[in-house]
C-alpha positions as a Markdown table, in Angstrom:
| # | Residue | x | y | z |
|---|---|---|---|---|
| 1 | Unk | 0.0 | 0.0 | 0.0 |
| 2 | Unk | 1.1 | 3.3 | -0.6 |
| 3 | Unk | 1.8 | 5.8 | 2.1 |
| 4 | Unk | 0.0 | 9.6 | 1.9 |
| 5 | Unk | 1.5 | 12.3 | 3.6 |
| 6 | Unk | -1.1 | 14.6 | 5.5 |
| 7 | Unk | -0.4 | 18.0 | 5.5 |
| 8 | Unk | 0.4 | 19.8 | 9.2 |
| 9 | Unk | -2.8 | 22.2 | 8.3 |
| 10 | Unk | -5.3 | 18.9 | 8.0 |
| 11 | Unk | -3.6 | 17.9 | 11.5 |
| 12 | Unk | -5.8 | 18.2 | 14.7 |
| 13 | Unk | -4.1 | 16.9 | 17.9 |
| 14 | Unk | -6.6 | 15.8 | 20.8 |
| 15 | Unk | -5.3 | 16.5 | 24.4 |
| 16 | Unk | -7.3 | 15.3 | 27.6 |
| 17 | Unk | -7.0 | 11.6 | 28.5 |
| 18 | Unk | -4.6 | 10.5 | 31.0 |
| 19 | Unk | -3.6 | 7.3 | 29.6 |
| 20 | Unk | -3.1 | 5.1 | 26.6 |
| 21 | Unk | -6.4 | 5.2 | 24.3 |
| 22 | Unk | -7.4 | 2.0 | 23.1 |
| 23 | Unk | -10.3 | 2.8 | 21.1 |
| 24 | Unk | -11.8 | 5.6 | 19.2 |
| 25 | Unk | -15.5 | 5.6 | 16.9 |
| 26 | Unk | -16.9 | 8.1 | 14.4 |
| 27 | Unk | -20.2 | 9.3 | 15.2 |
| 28 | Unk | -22.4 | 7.8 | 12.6 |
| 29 | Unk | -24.3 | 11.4 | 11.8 |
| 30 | Unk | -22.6 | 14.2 | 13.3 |
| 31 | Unk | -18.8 | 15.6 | 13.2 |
| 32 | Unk | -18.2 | 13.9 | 16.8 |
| 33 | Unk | -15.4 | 11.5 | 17.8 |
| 34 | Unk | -15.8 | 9.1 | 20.8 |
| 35 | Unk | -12.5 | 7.6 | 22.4 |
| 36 | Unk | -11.9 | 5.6 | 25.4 |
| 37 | Unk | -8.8 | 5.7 | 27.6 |
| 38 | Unk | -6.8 | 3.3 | 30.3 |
| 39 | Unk | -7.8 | 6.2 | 32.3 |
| 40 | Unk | -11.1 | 5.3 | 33.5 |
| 41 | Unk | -13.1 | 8.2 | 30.9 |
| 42 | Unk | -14.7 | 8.0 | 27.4 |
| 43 | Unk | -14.4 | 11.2 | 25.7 |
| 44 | Unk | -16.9 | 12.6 | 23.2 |
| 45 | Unk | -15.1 | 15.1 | 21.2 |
| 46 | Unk | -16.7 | 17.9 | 18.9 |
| 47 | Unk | -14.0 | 18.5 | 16.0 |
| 48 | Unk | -14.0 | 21.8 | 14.6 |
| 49 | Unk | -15.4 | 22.3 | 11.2 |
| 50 | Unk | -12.5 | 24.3 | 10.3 |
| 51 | Unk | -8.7 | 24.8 | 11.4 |
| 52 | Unk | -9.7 | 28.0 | 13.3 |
| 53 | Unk | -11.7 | 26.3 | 16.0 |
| 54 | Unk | -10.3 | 24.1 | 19.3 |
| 55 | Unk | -11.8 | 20.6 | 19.4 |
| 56 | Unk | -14.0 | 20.3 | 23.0 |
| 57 | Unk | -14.5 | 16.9 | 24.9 |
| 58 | Unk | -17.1 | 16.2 | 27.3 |
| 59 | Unk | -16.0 | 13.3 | 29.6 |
| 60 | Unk | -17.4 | 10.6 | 30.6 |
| 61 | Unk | -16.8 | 9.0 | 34.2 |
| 62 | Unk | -16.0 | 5.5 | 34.0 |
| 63 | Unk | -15.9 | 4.2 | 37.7 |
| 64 | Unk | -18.5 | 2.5 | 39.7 |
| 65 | Unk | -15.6 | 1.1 | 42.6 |
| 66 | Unk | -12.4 | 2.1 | 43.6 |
| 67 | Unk | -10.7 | 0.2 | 41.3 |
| 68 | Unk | -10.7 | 2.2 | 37.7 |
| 69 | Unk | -11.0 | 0.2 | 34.7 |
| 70 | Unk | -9.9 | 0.8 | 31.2 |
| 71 | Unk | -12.7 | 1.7 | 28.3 |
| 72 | Unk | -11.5 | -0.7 | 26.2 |
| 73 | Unk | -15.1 | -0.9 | 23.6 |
| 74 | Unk | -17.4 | 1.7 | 22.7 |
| 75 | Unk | -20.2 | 1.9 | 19.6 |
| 76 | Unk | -22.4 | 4.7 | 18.6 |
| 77 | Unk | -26.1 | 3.8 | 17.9 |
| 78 | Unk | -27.1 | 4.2 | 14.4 |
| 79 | Unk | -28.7 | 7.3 | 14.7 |
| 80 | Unk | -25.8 | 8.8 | 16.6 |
| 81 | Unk | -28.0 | 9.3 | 19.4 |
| 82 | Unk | -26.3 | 6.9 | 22.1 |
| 83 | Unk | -23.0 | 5.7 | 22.7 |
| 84 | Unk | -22.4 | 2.1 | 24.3 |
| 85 | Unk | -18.9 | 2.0 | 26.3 |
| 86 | Unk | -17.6 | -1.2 | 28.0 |
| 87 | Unk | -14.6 | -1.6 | 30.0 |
| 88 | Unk | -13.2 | -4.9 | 32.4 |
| 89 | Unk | -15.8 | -4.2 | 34.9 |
């Protein structure tokens, strides 16, 4: 396969988690990303729909003990209403 270079303007970096992100899911009807971290949060992001614009996260709380537990699955409903998240709990 051949490789493509993506320009540093088409670039967006994604700051907030705390640890290692195992898994990430495009919204099926909207401009959102869902990812899920080692640290105990899923993250719904809202990309900017230009270059201008800082992408936002709302997190999502992981933890029902003491013990936090890696979001290691998550899946968008089809209408992009509802996002599933699993983790080793």
């Amino acid at each position: 396969a051949d490789s493509v270079d993506v320009p540093d303007s088409q670039v967006t970096f994604l700051r907030g988690h705390q640890g290692e992100v195992f898994i990430c899911s495009w919204c099926p009807t909207s401009n959102l990303l869902a990812s899920g971290s080692g640290d105990a949060t899923a993250r719904i992001w809202r990309l900017p729909s230009s270059s201008n614009g800082e992408p936002r996260s709302v997190v999502l709380q992981h933890t029902n003990s003491a013990d936090n537990k890696d979001v290691t699955t998550l899946d968008w409903h089809p209408d992009g209403n509802l996002l599933a998240t699993g983790s080793y709990d």
